[in-house]
MITORPA-691048 format. One record per residue (C-alpha): residue in three letters; x, y, z; residue number from 0. Coordinates in Angstrom, 1 decimal. Last residue first. Example, Ala and Ser with C-alpha at 12.3 -4.5 7.8 and 13.67 -1.06 7.14 Angstrom:
BEGIN
residuo / east / north / up / num
Ser / 13.7 / -1.1 / 7.1 / 1
Ala / 12.3 / -4.5 / 7.8 / 0
END
This chain:
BEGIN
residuo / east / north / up / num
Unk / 70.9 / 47.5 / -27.0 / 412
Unk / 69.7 / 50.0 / -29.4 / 411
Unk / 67.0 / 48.4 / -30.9 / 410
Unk / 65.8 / 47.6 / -26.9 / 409
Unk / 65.5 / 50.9 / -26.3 / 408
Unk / 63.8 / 51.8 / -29.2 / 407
Unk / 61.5 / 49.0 / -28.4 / 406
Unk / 60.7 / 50.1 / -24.9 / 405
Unk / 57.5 / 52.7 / -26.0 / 404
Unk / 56.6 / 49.9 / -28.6 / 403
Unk / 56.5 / 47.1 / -25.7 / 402
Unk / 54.2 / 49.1 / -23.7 / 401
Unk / 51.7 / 49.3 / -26.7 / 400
Unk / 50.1 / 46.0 / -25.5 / 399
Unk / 49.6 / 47.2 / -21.8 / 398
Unk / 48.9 / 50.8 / -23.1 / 397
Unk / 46.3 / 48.8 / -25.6 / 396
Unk / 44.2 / 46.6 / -22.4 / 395
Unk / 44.1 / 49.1 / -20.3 / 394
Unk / 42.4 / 51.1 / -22.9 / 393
Unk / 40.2 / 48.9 / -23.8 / 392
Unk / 39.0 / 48.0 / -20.3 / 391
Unk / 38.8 / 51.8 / -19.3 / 390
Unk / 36.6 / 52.4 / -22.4 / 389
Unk / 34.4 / 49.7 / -21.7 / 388
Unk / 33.4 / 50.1 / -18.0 / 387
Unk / 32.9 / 54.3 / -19.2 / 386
Unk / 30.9 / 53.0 / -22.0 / 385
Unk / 28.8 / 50.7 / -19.8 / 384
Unk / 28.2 / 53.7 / -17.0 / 383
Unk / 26.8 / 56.0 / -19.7 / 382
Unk / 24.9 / 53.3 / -21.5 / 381
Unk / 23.2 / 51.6 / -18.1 / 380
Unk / 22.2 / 54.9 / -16.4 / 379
Unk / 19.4 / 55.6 / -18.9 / 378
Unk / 18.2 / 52.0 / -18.4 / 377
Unk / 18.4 / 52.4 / -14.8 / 376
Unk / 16.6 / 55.6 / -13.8 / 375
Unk / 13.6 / 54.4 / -15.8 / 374
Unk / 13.8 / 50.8 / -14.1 / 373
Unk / 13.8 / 52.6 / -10.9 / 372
Unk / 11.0 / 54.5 / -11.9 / 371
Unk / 8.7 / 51.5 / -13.1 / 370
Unk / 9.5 / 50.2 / -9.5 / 369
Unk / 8.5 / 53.3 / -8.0 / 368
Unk / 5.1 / 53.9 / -10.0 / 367
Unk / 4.5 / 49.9 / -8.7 / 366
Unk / 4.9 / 50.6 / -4.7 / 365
Unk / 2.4 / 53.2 / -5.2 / 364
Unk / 0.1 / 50.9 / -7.4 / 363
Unk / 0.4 / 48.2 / -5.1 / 362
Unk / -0.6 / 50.0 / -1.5 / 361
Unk / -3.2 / 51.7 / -3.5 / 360
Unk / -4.7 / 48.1 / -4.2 / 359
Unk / -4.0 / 47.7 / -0.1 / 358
Unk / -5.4 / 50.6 / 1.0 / 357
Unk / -8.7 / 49.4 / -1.4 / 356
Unk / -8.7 / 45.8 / -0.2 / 355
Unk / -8.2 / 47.5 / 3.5 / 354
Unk / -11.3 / 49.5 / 3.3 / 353
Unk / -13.0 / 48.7 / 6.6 / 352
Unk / -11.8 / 52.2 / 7.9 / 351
Unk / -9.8 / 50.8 / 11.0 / 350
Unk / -8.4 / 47.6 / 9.2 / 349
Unk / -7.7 / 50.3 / 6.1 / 348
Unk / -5.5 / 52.7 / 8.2 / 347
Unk / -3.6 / 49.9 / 9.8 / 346
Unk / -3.1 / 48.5 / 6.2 / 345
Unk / -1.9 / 52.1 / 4.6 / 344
Unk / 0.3 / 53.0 / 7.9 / 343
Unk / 2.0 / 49.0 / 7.5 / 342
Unk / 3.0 / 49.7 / 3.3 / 341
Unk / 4.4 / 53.3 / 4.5 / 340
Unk / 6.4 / 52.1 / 7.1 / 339
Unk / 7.9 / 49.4 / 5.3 / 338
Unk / 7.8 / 46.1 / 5.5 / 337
Unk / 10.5 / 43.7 / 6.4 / 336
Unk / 10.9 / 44.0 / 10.7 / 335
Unk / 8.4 / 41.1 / 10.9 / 334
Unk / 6.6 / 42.5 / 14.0 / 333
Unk / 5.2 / 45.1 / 11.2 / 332
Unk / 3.7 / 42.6 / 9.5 / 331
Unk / 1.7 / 41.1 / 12.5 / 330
Unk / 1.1 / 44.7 / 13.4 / 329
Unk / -0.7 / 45.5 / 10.1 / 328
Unk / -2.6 / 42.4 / 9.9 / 327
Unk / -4.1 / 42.9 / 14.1 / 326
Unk / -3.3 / 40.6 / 16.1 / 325
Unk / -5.1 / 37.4 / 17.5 / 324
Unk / -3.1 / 34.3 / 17.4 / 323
Unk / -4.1 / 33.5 / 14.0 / 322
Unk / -3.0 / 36.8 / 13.2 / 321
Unk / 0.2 / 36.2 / 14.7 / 320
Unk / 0.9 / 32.5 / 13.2 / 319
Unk / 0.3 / 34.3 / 9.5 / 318
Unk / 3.0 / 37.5 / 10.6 / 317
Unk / 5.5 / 34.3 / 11.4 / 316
Unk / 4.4 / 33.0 / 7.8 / 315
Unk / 4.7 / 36.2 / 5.9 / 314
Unk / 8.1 / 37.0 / 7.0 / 313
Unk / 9.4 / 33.7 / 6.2 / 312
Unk / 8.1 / 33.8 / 3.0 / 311
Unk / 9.4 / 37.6 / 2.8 / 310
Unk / 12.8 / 36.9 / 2.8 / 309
Unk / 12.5 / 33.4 / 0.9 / 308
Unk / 11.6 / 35.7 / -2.1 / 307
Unk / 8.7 / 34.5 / -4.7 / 306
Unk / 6.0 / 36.9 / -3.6 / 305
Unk / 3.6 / 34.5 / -5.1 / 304
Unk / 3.6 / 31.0 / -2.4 / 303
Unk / 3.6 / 33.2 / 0.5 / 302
Unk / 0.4 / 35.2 / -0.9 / 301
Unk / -2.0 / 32.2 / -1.4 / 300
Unk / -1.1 / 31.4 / 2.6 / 299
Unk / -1.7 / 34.7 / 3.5 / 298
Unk / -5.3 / 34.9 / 2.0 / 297
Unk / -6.5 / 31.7 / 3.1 / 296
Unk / -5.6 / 33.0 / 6.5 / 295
Unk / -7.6 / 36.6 / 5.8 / 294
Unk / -10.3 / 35.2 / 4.3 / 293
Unk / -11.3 / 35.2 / 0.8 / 292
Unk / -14.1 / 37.4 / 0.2 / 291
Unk / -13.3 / 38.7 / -3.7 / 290
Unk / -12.1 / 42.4 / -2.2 / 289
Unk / -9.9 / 40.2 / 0.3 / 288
Unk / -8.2 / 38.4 / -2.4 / 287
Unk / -7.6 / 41.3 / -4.8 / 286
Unk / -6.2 / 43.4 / -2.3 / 285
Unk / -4.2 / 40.5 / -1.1 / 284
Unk / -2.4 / 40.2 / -4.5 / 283
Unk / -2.0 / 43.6 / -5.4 / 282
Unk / -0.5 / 44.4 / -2.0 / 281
Unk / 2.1 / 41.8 / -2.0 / 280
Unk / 2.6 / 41.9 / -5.5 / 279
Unk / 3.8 / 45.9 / -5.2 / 278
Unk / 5.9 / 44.7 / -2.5 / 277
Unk / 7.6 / 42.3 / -3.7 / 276
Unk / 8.3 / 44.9 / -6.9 / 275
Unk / 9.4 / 47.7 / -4.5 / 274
Unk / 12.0 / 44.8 / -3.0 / 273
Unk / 13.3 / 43.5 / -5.8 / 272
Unk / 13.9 / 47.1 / -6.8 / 271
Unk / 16.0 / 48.2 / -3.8 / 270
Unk / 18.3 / 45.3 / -4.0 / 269
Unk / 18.9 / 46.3 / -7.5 / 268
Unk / 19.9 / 49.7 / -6.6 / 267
Unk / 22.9 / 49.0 / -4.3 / 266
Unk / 22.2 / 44.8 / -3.7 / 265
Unk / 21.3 / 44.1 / 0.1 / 264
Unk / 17.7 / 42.1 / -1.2 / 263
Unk / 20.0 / 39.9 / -3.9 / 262
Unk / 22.0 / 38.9 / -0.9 / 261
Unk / 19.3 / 37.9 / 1.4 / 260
Unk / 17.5 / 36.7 / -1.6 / 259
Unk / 20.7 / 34.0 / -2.1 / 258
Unk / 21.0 / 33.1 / 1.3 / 257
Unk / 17.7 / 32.2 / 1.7 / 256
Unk / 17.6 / 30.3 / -1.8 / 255
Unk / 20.3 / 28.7 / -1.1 / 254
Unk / 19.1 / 27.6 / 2.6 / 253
Unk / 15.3 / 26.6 / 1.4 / 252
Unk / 17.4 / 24.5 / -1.6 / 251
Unk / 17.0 / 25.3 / -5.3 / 250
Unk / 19.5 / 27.9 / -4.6 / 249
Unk / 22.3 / 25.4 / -4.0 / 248
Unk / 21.1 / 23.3 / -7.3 / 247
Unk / 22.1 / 26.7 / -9.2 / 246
Unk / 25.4 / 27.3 / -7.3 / 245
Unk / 26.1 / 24.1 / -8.0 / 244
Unk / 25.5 / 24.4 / -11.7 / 243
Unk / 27.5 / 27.6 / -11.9 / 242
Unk / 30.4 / 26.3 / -10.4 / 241
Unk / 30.5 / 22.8 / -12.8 / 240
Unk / 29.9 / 25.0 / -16.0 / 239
Unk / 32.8 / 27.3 / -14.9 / 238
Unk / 34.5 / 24.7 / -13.6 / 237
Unk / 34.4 / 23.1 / -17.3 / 236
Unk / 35.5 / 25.6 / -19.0 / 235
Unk / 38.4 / 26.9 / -16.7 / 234
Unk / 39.5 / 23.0 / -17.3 / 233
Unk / 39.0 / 23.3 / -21.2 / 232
Unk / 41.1 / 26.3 / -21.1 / 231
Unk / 43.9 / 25.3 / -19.6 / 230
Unk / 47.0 / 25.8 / -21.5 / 229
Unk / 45.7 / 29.2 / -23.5 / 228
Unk / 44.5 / 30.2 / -20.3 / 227
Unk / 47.6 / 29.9 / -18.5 / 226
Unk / 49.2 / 32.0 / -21.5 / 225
Unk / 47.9 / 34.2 / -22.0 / 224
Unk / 47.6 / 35.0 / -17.8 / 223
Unk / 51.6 / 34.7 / -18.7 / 222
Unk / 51.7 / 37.1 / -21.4 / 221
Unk / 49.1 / 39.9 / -19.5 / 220
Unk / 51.4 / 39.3 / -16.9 / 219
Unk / 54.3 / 40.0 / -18.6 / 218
Unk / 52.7 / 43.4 / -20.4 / 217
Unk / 52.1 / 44.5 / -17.5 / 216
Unk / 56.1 / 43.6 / -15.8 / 215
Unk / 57.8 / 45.5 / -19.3 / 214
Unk / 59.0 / 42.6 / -21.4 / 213
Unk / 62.7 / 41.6 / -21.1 / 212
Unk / 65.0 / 42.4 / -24.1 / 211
Unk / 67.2 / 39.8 / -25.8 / 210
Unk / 65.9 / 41.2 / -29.6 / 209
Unk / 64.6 / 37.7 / -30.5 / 208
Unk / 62.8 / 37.3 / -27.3 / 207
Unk / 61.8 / 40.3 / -27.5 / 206
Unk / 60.1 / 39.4 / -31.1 / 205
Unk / 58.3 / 36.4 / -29.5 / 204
Unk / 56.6 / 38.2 / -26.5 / 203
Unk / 55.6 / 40.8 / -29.0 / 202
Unk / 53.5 / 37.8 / -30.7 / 201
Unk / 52.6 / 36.6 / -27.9 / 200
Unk / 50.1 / 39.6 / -27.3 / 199
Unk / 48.5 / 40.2 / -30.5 / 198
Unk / 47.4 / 36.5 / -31.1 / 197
Unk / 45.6 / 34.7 / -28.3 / 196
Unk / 45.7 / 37.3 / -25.3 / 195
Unk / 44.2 / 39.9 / -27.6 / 194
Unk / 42.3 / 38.3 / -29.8 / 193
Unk / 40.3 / 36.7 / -27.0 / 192
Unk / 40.4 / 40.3 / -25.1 / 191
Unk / 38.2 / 41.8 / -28.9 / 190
Unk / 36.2 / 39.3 / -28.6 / 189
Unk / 35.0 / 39.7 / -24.9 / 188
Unk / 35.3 / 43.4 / -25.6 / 187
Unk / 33.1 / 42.8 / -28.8 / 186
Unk / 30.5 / 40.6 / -27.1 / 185
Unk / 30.4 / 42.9 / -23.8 / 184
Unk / 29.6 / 45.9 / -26.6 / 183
Unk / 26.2 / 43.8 / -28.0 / 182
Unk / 25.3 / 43.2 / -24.5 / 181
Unk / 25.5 / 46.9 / -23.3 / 180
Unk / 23.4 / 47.7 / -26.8 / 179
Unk / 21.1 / 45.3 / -26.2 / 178
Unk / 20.1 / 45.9 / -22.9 / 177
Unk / 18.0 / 49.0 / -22.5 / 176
Unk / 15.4 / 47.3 / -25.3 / 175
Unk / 15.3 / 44.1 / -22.5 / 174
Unk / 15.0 / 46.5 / -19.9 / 173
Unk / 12.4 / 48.4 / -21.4 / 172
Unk / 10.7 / 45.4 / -22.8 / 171
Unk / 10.4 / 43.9 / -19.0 / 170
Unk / 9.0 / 46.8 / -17.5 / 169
Unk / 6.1 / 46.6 / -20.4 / 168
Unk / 5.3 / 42.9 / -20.1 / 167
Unk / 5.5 / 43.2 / -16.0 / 166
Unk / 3.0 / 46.4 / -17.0 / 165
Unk / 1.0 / 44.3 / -19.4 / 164
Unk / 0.7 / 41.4 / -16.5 / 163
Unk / -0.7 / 43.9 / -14.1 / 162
Unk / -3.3 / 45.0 / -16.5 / 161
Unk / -4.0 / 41.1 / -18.0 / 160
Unk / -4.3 / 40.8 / -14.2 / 159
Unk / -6.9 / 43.0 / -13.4 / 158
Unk / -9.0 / 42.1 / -16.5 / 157
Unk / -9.1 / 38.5 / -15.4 / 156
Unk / -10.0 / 39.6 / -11.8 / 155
Unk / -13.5 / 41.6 / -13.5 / 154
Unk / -13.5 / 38.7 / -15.6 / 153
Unk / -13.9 / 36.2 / -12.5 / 152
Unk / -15.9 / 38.0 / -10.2 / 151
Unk / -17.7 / 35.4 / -8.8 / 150
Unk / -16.3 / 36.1 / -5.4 / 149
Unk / -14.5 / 31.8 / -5.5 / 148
Unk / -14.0 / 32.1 / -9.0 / 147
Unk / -12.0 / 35.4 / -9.1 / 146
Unk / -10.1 / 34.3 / -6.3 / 145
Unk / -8.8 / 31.4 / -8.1 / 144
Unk / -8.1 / 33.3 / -11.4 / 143
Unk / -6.3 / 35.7 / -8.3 / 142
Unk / -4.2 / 32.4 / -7.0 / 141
Unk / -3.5 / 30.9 / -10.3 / 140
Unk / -1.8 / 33.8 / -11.8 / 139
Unk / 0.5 / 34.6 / -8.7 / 138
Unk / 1.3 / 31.0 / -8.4 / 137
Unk / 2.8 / 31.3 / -12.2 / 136
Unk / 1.1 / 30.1 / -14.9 / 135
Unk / 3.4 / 28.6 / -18.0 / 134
Unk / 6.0 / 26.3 / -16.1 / 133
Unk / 3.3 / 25.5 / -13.0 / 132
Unk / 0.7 / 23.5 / -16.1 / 131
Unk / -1.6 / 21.3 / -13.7 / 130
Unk / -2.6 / 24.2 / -11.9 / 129
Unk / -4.4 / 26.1 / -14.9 / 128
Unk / -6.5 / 23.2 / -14.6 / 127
Unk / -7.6 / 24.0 / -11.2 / 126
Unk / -7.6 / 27.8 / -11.6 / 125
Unk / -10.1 / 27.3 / -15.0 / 124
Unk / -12.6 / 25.3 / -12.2 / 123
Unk / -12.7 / 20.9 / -13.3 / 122
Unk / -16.0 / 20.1 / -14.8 / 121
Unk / -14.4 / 17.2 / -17.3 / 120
Unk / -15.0 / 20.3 / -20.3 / 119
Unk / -13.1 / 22.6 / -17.8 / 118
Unk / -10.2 / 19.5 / -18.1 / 117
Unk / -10.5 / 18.9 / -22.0 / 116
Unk / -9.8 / 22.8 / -22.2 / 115
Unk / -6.8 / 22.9 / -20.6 / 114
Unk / -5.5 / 20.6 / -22.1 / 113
Unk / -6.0 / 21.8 / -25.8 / 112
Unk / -4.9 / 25.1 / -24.0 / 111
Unk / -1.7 / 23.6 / -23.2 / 110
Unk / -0.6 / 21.6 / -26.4 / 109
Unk / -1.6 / 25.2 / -28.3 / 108
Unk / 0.5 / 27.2 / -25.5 / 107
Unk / 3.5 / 24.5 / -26.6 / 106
Unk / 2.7 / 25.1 / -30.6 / 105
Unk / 2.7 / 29.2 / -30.5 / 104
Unk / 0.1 / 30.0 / -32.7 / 103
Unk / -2.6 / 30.0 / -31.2 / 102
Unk / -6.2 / 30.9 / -33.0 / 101
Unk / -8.1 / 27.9 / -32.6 / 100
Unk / -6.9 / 27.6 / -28.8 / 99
Unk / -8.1 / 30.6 / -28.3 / 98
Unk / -11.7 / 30.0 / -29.8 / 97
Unk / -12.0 / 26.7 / -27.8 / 96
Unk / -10.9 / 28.3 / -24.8 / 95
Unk / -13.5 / 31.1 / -24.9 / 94
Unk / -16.0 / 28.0 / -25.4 / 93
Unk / -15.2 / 26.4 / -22.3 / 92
Unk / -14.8 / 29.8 / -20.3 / 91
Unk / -18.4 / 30.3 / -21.3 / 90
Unk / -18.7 / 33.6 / -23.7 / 89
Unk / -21.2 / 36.3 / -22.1 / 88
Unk / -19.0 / 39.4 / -23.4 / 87
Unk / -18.0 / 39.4 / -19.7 / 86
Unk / -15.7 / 35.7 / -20.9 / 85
Unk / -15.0 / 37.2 / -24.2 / 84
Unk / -13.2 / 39.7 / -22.7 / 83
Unk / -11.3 / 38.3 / -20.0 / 82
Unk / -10.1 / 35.6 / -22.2 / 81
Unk / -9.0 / 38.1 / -24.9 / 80
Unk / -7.0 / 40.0 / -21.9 / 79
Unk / -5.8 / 37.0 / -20.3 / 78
Unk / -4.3 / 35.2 / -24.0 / 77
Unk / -2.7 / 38.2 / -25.0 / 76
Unk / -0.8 / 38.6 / -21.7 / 75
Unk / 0.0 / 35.1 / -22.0 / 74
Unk / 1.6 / 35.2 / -25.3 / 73
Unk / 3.3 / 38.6 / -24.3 / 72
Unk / 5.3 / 36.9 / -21.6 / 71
Unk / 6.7 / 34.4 / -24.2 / 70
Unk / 6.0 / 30.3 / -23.3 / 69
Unk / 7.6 / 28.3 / -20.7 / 68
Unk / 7.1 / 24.5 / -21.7 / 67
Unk / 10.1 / 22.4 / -21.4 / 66
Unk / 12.4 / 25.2 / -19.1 / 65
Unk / 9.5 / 25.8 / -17.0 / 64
Unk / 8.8 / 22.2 / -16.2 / 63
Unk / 12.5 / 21.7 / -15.8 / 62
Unk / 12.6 / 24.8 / -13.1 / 61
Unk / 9.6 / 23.1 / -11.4 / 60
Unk / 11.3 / 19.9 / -10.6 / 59
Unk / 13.9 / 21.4 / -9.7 / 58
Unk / 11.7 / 23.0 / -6.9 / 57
Unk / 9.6 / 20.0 / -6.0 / 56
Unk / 13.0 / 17.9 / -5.7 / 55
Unk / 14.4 / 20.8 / -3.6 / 54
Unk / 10.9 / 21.5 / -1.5 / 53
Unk / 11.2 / 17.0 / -1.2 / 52
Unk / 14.9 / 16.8 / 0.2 / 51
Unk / 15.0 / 19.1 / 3.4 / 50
Unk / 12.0 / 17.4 / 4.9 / 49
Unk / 13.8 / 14.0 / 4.5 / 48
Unk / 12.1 / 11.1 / 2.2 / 47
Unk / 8.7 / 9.9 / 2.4 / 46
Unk / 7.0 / 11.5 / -0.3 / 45
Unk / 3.5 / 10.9 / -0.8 / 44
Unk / 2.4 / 9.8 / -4.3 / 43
Unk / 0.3 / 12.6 / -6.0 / 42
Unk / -3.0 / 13.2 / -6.9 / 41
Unk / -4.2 / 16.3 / -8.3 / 40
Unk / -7.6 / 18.0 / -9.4 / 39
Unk / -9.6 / 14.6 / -8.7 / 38
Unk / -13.2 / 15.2 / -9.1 / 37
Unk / -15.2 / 13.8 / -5.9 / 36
Unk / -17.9 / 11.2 / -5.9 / 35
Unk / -17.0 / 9.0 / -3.5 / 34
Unk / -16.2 / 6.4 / -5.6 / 33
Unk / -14.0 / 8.8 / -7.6 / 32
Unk / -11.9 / 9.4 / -4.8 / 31
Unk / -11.0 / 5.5 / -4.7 / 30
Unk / -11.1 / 5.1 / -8.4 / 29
Unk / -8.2 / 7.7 / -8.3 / 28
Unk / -6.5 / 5.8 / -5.5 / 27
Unk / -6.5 / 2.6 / -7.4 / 26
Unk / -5.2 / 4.0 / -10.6 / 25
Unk / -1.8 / 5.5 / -8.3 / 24
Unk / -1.5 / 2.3 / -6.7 / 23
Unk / -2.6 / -0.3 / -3.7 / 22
Unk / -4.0 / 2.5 / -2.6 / 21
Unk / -3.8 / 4.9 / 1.2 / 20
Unk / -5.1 / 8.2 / 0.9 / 19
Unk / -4.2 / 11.9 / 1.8 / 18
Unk / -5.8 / 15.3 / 2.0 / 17
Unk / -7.0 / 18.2 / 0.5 / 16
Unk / -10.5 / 19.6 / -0.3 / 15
Unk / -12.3 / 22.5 / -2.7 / 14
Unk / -15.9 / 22.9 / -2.9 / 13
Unk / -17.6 / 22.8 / -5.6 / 12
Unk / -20.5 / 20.9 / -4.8 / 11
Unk / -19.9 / 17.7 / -6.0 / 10
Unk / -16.8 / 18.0 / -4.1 / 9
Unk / -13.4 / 18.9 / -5.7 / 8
Unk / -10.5 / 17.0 / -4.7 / 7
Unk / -6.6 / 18.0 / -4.1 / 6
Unk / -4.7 / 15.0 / -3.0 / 5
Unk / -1.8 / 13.5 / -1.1 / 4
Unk / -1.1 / 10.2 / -2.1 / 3
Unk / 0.0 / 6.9 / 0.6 / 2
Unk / 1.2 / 3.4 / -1.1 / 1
Unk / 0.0 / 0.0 / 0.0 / 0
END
C-alpha cells in the first residue's frame, strides 16, 4: 500500500485536500472517484527527508518551466481576450476553444487543448491552470482562483491582464535598454580573445629575439595568456560545474535564503526587488480580500507569489500572529521587512474597513517606483557601460603598446 496526497473537488464545488492509502496511483483515483469527488491532483506521498522533497519539487519546477515556458506577451494576449470574451457572455469552455483555434505558439496550443479537455471534465479554470506550473505562475493561479471563488472572474481577469502588461512593459524596457551593453560585452570579450591569443605573444616572441625583457604589465598579461591558452578546457568546465552548483544550492530553502538575502542588500537592485515584492504583496491580497477570501487563506495564497525566501518567512510568522489574534498591520510590522508606508496604509484600512482598497493603492504606489527605478536604470546603463568599456580597452592597448614605448631601447641594445 502506497499513501497520495490530494486535491478533490466535491460535488458541490468545494475545494479539499488530503491523503489516501492505494494499492497504486489507478487505485487511489477510483477510490476518490467512488466517492464522488473530481480529482484535481494526486500525487504519491513523499517519504524522504523534509530538506529533500521542497528541492526535488523546486527542480522539478525549473524543468517544467524550461520544457514548456512560453513568451510573456503570449500570456498577456491570452488573459485579456479571455477576459473579454468571458464578460462578453462567452463560457470559459467555449472562450478556450476559440483561443486555442487561433494559437500559434505550438507548446500554448498543447496547453490550452488541455486545458480545455479538463473545464469540459467540470474541473474550475484555476484548477487546470494548476496542472501547467512552467506557463502560470502562483500569482496567476491564486487571483483566477479568487475570481472564482467572489464570482468576479473577468472583472479579476481584467486586473491581471493589466498587471501582466505592466511586468510585459517593465520587461521590454530592460530588454530594449540591454542590447546595446550586451552587443559591446561581445566585442570586448572578442576583442580580449584576440588579444591574449594573437597580438600579445607575438611581441613576446620578437623580445625574445631582440634579448630584451617585457615591461612587468605586459608579462602578466603574457603569462595569464598563457595559462589560459594551456587550460582552457579546465576553466570551461568549472565554470559549468560552479554555476550548476550554485544553481542546485539555490533550489534549496538555505540557497535560496541566502541568495535573496544577498539579492535584497544589492545597491539599486536590492532596492527594486523589494518595491516589486511589495507591489505583488499588495495587489495580490487586495484582490483576495475584495473577492471574500479570508484573511488565513489569503496569507497562505500570498507566501507561495511573492517569490523571495525573505518575505516567505516574514509572511508565515506574521500568518501565526494573526491567528493568534493581532491585528494584519502589526503582525507585518513584527516582521521588521515592511515598510512604514506599506504598515500605515493596512492599519488605516483595518480601521476604515477599506483595507482591499489601502492595499490596491498599496500596489500601485509601490509599482510607480518600481517602473521608476527601471527608468533611472536604463538611462544609467549606457553612460556607466561606456565608461566600463573604455577603461577595459584602454588598459588593455597601453599594456600592449608598452612594448613599442621600450622598443627603441631595446633596438639599441
Amino acid at each position: 500500500m502506497s499513501d497520495f496526497d490530494y486535491i478533490v473537488r466535491t460535488e458541490g464545488g468545494a475545494r479539499k485536500t488530503g491523503s489516501i492509502s492505494a494499492e497504486n496511483y489507478n487505485a487511489a483515483v477510483e477510490k476518490l472517484q467512488s466517492q464522488k469527488l473530481t480529482v484535481v491532483k494526486l500525487n504519491e506521498a513523499d517519504t524522504s527527508f523534509d530538506f529533500v522533497k521542497p528541492f526535488l519539487n523546486r527542480l522539478s519546477l525549473e524543468i517544467e518551466k524550461i520544457k514548456n515556458s512560453v513568451p510573456l506577451n503570449i500570456l498577456v494576449f491570452f488573459t485579456r481576450q479571455l477576459a473579454t470574451m468571458f464578460s462578453a457572455g462567452l463560457t470559459i469552455e467555449r472562450a478556450l476553444y476559440f483561443l486555442k483555434a487561433e494559437e500559434k505558439n505550438k507548446r500554448f496550443k498543447k496547453a490550452l487543448e488541455k486545458i480545455e479537455d479538463n473545464v469540459k471534465k467540470g474541473l474550475l479554470l484555476s484548477d487546470t491552470l494548476e496542472r501547467h506550473p512552467g506557463i502560470f505562475t502562483n500569482l496567476y493561479i491564486s487571483l483566477v482562483r479568487a475570481g472564482e471563488v467572489s464570482g468576479k472572474l473577468s472583472e479579476t481577469l481584467e486586473e491581471l491582464s493589466l498587471y501582466l502588461e505592466t511586468v510585459e512593459d517593465t520587461q521590454r524596457k530592460v530588454k530594449s535598454a540591454m542590447y546595446y551593453p550586451v552587443f559591446i560585452i561581445i566585442f570586448l570579450i572578442f576583442i580580449l580573445f584576440v588579444t591574449f591569443t594573437f597580438l600579445i605573444p607575438k611581441f613576446s616572441s620578437v623580445y625574445e629575439q631582440l634579448g630584451t625583457d617585457l615591461p612587468y604589465y605586459t608579462v602578466l598579461f603574457v603569462n595569464i595568456s598563457v595559462w589560459l591558452q594551456n587550460n582552457i578546457f579546465s576553466v570551461i568546465l568549472f565554470s559549468i560545474i560552479s554555476i550548476l552548483s550554485v544553481w542546485i544550492f539555490t533550489l534549496t530553502d538555505t540557497g535560496r535564503l541566502v541568495k535573496d538575502r544577498f539579492l535584497l542588500r544589492l545597491p539599486i537592485f536590492g532596492n527594486l526587488i523589494q518595491q516589486n515584492i511589495l507591489s505583488k504583496f499588495g495587489k495580490t491580497f487586495g484582490i483576495l480580500i475584495s473577492a471574500g477570501v479570508s484573511v488565513m487563506d489569503s496569507m497562505d495564497l500570498i507566501i507561495k507569489v511573492v517569490n523571495n525566501r525573505v518575505y516567505e518567512l516574514a509572511l508565515i510568522k506574521a500568518k501565526k500572529n494573526i491567528e493568534n489574534g493581532v491585528s494584519i498591520s502589526e503582525a507585518l510590522k513584527s516582521t521588521n521587512v515592511f515598510p512604514p508606508i506599506m504598515i500605515q496604509l493596512l492599519s488605516t484600512g483595518e480601521e476604515t474597513g477599506e483595507i482591499d482598497n489601502l492595499s490596491l493603492k498599496a500596489s500601485d504606489f509601490y509599482s510607480k517606483q518600481v517602473n521608476a527605478i527601471v527608468d533611472r536604470l536604463t538611462s544609467l546603463i549606457e553612460p556607466i557601460l561606456i565608461i566600463f568599456v573604455g577603461v577595459v580597452i584602454g588598459a588593455v592597448i597601453v599594456v600592449t603598446y608598452l612594448p613599442i614605448f621600450h622598443f627603441g631601447s631595446a633596438l639599441a641594445q
